[in-house]
DRENTORKOL-3810 file (N, C-alpha, C; in nm, 4 decimals):
REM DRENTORKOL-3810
@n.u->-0.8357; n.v->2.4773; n.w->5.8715; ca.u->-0.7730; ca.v->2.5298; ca.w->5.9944; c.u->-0.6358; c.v->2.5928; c.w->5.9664
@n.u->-0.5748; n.v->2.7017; n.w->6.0315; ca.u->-0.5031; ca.v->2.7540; ca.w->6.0580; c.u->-0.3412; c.v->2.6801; c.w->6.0549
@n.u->-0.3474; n.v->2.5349; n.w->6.1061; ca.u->-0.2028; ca.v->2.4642; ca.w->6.1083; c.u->-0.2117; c.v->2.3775; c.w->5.9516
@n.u->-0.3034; n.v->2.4032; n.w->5.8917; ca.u->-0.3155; ca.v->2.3081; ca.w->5.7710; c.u->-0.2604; c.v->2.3975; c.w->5.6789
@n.u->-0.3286; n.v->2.5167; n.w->5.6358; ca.u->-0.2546; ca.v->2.6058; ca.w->5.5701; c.u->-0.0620; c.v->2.5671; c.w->5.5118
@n.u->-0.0005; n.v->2.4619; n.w->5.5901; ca.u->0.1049; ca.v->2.4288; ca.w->5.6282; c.u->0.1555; c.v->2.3016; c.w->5.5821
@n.u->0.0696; n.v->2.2588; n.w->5.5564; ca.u->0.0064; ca.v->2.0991; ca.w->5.4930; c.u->0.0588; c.v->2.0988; c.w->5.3788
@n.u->0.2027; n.v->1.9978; n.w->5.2900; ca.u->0.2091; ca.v->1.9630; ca.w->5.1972; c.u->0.1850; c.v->1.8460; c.w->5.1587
@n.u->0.1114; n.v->1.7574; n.w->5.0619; ca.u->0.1231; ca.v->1.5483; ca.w->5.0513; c.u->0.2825; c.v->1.5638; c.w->5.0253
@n.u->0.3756; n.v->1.6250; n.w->4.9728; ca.u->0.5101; ca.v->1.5727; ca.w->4.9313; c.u->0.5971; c.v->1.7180; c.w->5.0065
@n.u->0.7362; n.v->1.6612; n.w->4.9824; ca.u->0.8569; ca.v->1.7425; ca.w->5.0084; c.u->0.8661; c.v->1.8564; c.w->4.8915
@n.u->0.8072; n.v->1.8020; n.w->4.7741; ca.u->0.8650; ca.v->1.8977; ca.w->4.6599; c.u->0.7527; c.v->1.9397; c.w->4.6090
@n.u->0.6049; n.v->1.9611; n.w->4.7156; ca.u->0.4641; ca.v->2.0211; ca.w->4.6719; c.u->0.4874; c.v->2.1428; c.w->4.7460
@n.u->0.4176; n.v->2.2342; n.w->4.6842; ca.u->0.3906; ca.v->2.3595; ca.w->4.7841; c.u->0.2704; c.v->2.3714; c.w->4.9030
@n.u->0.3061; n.v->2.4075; n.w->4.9710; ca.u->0.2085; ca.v->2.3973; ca.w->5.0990; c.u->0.0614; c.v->2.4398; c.w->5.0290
@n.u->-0.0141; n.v->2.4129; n.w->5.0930; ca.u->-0.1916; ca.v->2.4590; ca.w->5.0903; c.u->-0.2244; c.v->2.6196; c.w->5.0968
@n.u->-0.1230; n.v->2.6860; n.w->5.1868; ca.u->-0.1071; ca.v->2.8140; ca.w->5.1489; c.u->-0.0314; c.v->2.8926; c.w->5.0220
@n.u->0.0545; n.v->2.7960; n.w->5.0401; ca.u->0.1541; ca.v->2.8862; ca.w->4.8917; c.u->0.0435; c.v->2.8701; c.w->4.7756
@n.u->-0.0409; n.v->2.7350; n.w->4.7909; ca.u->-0.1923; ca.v->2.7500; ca.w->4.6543; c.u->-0.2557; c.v->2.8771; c.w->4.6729
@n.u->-0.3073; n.v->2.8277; n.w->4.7855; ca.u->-0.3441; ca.v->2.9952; ca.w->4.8021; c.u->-0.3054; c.v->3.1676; c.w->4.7788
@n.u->-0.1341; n.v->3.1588; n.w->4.8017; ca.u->-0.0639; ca.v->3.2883; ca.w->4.7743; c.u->-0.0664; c.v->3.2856; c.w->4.6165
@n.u->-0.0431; n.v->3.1699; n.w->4.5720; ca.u->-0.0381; ca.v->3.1323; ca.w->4.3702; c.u->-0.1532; c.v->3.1967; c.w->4.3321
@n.u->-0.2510; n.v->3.1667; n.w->4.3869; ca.u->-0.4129; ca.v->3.1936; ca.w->4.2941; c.u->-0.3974; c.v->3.2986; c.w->4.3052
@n.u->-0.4038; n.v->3.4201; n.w->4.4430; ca.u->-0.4436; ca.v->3.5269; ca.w->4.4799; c.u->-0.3402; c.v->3.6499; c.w->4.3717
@n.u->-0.2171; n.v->3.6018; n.w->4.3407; ca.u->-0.0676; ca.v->3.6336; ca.w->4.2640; c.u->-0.1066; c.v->3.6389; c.w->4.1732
@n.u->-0.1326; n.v->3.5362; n.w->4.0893; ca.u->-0.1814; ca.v->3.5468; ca.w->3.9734; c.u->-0.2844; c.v->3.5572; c.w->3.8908
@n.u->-0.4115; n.v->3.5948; n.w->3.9720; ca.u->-0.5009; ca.v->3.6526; ca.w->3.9471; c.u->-0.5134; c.v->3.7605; c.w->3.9776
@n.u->-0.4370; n.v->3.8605; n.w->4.0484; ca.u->-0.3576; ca.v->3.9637; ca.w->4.0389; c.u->-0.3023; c.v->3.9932; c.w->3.9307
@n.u->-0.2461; n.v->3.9494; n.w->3.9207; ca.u->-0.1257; ca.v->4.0162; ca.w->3.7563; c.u->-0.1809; c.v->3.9547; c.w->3.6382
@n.u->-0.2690; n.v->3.8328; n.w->3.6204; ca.u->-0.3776; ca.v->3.8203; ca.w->3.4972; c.u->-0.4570; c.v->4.0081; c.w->3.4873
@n.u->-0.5090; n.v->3.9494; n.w->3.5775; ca.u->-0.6444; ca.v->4.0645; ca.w->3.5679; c.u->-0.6028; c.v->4.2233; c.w->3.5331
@n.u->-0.5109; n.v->4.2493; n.w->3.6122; ca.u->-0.4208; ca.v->4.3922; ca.w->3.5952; c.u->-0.3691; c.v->4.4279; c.w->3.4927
@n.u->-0.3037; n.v->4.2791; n.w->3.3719; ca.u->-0.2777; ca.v->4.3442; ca.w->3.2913; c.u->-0.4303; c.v->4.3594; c.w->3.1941
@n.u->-0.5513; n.v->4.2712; n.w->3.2061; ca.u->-0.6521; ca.v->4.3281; ca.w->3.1397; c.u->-0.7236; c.v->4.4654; c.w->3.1393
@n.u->-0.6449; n.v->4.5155; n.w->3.2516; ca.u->-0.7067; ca.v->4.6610; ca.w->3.3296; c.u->-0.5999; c.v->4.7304; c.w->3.2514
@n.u->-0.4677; n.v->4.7156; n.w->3.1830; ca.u->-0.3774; ca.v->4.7959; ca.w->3.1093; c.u->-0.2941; c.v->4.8500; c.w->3.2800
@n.u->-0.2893; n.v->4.7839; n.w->3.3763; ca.u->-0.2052; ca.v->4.7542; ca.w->3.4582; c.u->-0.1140; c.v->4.6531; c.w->3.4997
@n.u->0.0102; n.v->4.6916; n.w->3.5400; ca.u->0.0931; ca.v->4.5874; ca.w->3.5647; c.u->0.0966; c.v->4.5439; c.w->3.7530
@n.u->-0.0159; n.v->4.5310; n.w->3.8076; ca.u->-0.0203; ca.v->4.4787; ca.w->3.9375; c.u->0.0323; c.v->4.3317; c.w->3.9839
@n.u->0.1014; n.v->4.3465; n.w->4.0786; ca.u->0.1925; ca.v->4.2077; ca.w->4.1613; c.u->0.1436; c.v->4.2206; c.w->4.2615
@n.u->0.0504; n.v->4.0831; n.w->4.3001; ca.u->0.0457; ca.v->4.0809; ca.w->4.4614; c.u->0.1395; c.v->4.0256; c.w->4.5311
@n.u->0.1222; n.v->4.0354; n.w->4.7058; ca.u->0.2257; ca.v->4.0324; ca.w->4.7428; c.u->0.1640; c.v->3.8804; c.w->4.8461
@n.u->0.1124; n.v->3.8113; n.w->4.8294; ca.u->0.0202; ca.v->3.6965; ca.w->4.8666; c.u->0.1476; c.v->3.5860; c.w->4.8878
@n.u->0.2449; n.v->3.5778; n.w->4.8100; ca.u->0.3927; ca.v->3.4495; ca.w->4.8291; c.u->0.4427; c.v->3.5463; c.w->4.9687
@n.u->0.4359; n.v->3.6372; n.w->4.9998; ca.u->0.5197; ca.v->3.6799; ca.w->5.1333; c.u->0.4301; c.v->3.6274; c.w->5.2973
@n.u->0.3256; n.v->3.5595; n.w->5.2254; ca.u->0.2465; ca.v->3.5872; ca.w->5.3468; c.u->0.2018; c.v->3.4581; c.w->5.3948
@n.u->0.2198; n.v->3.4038; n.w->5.5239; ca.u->0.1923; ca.v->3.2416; ca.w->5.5897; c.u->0.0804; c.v->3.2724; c.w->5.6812
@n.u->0.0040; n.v->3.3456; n.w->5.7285; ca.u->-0.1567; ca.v->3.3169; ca.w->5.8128; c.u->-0.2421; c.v->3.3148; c.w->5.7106
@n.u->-0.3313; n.v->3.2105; n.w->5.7723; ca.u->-0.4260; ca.v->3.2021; ca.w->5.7154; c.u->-0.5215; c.v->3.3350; c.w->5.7107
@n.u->-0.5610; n.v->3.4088; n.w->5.7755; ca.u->-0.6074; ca.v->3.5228; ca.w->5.7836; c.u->-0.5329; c.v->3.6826; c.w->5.6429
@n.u->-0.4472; n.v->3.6357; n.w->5.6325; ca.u->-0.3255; ca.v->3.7157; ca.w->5.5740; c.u->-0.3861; c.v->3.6990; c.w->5.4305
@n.u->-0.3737; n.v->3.5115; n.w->5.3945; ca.u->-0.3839; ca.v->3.4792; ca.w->5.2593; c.u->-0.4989; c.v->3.4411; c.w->5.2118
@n.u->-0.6379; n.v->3.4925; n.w->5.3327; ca.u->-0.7718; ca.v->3.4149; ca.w->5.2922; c.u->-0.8172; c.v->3.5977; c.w->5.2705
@n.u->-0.7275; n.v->3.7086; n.w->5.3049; ca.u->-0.7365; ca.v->3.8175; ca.w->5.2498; c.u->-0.6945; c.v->3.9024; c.w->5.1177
@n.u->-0.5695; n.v->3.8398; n.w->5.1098; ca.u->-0.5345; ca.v->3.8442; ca.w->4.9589; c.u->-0.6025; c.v->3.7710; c.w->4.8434
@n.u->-0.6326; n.v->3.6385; n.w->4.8640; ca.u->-0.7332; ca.v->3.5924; ca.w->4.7858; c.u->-0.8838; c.v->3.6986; c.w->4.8048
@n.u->-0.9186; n.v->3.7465; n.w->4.8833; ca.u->-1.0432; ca.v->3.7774; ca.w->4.8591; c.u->-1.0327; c.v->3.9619; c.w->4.7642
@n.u->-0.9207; n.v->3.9757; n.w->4.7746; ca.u->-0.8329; ca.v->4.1814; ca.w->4.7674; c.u->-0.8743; c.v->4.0807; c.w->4.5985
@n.u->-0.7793; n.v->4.0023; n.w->4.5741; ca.u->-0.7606; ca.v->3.9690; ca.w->4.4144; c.u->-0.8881; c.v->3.9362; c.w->4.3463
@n.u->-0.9471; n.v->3.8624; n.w->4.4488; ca.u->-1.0840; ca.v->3.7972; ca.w->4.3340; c.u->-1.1845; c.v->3.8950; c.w->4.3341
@n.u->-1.1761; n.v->4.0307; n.w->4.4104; ca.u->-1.2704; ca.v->4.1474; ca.w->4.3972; c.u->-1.1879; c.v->4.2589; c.w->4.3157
@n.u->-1.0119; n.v->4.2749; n.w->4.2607; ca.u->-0.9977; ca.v->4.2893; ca.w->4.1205; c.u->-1.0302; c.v->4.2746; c.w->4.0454
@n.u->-1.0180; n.v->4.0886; n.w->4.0404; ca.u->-1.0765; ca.v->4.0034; ca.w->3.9151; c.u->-1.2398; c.v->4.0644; c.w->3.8728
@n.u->-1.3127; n.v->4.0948; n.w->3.9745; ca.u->-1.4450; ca.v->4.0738; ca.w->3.9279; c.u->-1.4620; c.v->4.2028; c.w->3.8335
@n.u->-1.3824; n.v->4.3464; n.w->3.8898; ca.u->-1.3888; ca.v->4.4828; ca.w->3.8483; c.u->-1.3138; c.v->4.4715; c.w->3.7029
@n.u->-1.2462; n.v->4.3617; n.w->3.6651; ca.u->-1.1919; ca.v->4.3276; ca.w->3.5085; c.u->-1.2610; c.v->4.2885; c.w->3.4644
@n.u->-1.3598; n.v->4.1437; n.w->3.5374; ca.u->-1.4670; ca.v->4.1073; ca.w->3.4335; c.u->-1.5630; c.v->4.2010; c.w->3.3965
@n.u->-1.6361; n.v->4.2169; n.w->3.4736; ca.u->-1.7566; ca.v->4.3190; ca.w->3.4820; c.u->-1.7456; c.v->4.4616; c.w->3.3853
@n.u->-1.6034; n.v->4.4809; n.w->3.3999; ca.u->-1.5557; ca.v->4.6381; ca.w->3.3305; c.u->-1.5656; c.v->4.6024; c.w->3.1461
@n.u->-1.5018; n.v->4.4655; n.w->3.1509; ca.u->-1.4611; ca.v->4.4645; ca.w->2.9924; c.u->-1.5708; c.v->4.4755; c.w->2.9172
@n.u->-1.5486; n.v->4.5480; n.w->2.7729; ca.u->-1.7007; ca.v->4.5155; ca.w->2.6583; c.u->-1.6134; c.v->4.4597; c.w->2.5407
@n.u->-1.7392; n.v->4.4064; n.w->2.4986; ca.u->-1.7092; ca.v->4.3139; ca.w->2.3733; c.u->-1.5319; c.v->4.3326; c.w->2.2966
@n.u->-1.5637; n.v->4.4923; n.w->2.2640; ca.u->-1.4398; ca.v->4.5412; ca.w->2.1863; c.u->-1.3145; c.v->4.5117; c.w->2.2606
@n.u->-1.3151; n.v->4.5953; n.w->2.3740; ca.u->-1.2129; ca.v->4.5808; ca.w->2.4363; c.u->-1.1672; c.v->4.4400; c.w->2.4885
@n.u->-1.2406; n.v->4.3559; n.w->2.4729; ca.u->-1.2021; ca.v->4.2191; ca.w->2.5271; c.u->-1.1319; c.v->4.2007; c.w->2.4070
@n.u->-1.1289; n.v->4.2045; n.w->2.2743; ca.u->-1.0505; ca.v->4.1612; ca.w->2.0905; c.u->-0.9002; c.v->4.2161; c.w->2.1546
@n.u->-0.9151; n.v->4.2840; n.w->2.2610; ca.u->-0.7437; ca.v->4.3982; ca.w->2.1723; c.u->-0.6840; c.v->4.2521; c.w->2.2522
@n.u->-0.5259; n.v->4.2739; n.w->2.2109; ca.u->-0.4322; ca.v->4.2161; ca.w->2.2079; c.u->-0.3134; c.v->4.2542; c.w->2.3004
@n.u->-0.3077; n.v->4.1952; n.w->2.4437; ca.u->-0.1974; ca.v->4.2445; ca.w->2.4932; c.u->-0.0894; c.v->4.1302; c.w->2.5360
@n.u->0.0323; n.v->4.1746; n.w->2.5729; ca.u->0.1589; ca.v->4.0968; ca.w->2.6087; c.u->0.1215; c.v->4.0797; c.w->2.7367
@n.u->0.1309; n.v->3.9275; n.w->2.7388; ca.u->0.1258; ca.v->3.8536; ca.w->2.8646; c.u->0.2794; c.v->3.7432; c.w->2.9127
@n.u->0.3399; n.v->3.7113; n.w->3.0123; ca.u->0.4001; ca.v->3.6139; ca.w->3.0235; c.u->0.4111; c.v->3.4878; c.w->2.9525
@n.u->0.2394; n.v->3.4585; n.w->2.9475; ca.u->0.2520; ca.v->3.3499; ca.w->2.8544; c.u->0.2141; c.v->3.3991; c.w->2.6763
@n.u->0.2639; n.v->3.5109; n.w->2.6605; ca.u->0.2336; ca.v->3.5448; ca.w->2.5009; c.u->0.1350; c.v->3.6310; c.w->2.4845
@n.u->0.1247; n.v->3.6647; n.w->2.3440; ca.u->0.0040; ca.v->3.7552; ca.w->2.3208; c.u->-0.1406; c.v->3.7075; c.w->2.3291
@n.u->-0.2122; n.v->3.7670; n.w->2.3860; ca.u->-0.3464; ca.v->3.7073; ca.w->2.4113; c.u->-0.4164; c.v->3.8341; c.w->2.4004
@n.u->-0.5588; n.v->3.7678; n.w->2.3568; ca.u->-0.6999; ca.v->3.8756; ca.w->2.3896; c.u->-0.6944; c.v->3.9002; c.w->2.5257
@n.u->-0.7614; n.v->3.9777; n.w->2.5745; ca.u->-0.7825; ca.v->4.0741; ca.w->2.6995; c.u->-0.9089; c.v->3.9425; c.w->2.7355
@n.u->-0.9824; n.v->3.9139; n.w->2.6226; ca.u->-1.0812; ca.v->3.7800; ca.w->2.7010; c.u->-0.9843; c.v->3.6593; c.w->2.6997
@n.u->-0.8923; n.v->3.6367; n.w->2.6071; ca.u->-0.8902; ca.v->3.5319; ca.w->2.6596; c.u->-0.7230; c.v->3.4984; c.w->2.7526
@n.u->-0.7072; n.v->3.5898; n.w->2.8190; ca.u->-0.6716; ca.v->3.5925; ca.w->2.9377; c.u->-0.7447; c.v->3.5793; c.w->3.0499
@n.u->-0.8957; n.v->3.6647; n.w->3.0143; ca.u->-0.9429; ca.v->3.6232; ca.w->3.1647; c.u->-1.0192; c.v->3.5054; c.w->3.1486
@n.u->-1.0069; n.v->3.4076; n.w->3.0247; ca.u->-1.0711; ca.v->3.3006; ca.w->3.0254; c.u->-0.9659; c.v->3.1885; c.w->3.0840
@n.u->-0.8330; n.v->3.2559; n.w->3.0598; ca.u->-0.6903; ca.v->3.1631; ca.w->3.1018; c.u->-0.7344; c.v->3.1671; c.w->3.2422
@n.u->-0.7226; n.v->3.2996; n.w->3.3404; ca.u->-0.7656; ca.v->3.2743; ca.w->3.4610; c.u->-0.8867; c.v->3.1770; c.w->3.5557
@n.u->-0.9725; n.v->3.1967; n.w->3.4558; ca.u->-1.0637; ca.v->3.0890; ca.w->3.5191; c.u->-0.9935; c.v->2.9747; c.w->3.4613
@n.u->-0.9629; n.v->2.8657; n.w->3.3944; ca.u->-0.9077; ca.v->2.7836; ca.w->3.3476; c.u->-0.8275; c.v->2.7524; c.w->3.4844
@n.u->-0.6919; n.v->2.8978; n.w->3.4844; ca.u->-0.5897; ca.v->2.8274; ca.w->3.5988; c.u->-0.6790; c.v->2.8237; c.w->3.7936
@n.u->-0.7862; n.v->2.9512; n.w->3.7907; ca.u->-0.8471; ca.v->2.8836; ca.w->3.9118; c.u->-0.9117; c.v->2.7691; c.w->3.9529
@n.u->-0.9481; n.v->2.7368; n.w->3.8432; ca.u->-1.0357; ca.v->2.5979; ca.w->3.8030; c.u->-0.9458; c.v->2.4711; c.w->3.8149
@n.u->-0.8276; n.v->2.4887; n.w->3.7863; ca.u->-0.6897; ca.v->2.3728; ca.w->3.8100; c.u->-0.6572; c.v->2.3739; c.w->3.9466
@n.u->-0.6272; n.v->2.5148; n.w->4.0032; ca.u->-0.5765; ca.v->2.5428; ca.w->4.1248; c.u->-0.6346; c.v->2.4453; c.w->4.2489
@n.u->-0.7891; n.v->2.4773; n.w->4.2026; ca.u->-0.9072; ca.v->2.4332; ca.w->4.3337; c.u->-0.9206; c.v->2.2886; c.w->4.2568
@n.u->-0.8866; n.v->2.2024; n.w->4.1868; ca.u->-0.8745; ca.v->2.0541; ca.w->4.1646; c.u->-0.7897; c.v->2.0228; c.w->4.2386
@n.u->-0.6618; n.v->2.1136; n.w->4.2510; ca.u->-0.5685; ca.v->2.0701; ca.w->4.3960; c.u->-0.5713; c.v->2.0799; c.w->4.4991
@n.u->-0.5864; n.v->2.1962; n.w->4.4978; ca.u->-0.6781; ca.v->2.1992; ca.w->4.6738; c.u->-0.7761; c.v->2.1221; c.w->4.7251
@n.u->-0.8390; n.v->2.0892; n.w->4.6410; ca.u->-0.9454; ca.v->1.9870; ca.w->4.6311; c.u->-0.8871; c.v->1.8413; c.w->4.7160
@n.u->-0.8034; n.v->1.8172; n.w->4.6514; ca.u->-0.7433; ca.v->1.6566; ca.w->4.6793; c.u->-0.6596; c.v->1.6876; c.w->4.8396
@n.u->-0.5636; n.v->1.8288; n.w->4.8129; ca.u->-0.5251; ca.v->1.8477; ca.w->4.9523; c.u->-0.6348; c.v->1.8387; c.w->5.0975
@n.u->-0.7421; n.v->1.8877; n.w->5.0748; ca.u->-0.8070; ca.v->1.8966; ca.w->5.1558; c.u->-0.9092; c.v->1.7796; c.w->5.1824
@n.u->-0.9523; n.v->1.6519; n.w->5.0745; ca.u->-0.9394; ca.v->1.5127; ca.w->5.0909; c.u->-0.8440; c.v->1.4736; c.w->5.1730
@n.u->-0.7171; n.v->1.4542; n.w->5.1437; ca.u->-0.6881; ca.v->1.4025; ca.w->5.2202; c.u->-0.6094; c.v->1.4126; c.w->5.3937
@n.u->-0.6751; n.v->1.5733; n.w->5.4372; ca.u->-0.6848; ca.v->1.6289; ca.w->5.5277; c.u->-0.8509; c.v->1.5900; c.w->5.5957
@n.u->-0.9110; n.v->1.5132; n.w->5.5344; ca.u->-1.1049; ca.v->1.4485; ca.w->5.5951; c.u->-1.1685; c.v->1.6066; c.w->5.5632
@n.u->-1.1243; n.v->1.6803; n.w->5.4666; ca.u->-1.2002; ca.v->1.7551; ca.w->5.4651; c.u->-1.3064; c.v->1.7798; c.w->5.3420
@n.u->-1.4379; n.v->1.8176; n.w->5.2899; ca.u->-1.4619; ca.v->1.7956; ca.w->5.2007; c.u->-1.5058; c.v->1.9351; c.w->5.1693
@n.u->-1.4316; n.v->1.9303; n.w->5.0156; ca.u->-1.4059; ca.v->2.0601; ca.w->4.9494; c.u->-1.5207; c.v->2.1216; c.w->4.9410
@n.u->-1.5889; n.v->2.2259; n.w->4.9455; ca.u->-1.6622; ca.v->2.3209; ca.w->4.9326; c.u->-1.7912; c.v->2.3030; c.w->4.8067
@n.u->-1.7292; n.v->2.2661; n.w->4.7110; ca.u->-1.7978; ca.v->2.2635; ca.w->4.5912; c.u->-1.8936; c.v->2.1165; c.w->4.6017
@n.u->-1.8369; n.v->2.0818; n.w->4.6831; ca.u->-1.9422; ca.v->1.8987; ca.w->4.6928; c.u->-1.9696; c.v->1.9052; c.w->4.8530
@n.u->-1.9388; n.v->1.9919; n.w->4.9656; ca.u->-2.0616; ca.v->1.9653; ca.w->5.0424; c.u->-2.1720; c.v->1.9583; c.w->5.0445
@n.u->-2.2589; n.v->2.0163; n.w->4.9802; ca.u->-2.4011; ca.v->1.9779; ca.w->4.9458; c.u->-2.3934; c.v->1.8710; c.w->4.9184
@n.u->-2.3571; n.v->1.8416; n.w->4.8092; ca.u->-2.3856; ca.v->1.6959; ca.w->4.7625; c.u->-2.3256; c.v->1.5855; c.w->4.8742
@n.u->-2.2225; n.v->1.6116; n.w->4.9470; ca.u->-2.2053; ca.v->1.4831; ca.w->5.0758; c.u->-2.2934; c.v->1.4779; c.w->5.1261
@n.u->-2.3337; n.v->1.5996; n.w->5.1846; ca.u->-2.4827; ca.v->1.6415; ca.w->5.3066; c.u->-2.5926; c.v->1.5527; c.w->5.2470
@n.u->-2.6464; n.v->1.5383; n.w->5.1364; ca.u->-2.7654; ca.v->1.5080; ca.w->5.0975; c.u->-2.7362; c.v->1.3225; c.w->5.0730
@n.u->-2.5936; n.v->1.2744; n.w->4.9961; ca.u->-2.5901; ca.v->1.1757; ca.w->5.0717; c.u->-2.5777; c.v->1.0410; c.w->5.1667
@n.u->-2.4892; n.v->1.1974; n.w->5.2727; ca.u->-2.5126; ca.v->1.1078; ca.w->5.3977; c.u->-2.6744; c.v->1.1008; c.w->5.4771
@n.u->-2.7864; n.v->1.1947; n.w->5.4149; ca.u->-2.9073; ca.v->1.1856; ca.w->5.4715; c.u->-2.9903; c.v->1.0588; c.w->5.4158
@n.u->-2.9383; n.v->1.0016; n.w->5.3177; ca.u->-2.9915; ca.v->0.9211; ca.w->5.2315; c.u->-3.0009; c.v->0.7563; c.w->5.3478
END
């Protein structure tokens, strides 16, 4: 919901949205520089949920036009990243790595909001039928 977005467990956590503005940011500027672009989203300026469930979706349909684009070769070259020199793959292997961390937190945020994360509703559904 919309007022959760707002939701931190601590004083010195970032809200459930700022996760959200993080992923969408930096899977932005991962992916861009694999494209031999330097793209910044602008996802930290933005508090609706509508705002940042759009920037996440603008970034992860970048992301996909980086995966999909790269070939073998071009994944070897070597470019300057924030965190150092890396392959063009294995930057976008860093990205899944850091989305994969991201949504372990969100994960727990949204536990302990009674909500159950996305990736295991099925598996609640089937059982609470039990």
């Amino acid at each position: 919901p919309e007022a959760d977005y707002a939701f931190k467990p601590a004083s010195e956590s970032r809200t459930f949205g700022q996760l959200i503005a993080h992923v969408a940011d930096a899977q932005m500027a991962m992916c861009s520089i694999t494209k031999g672009e330097m793209k910044r989203g602008d996802a930290a300026t933005k508090t609706s949920k509508a705002d940042l469930v759009a920037a996440l979706k603008a970034s992860s349909e970048f992301c996909d036009n980086a995966y999909s684009g790269i070939t073998d070769a071009d994944g070897a070259a070597i470019v300057k990243t924030p965190l150092g020199n890396k392959s063009k793959l294995g930057l976008l292997n860093f990205n899944v790595a850091h989305d994969n961390e991201m949504y372990g937190t969100m994960a727990v945020y949204l536990r302990m909001k009674g909500i159950v994360p996305p990736s295991t509703e099925a598996a609640a559904a089937a059982q609470k039928a039990k």
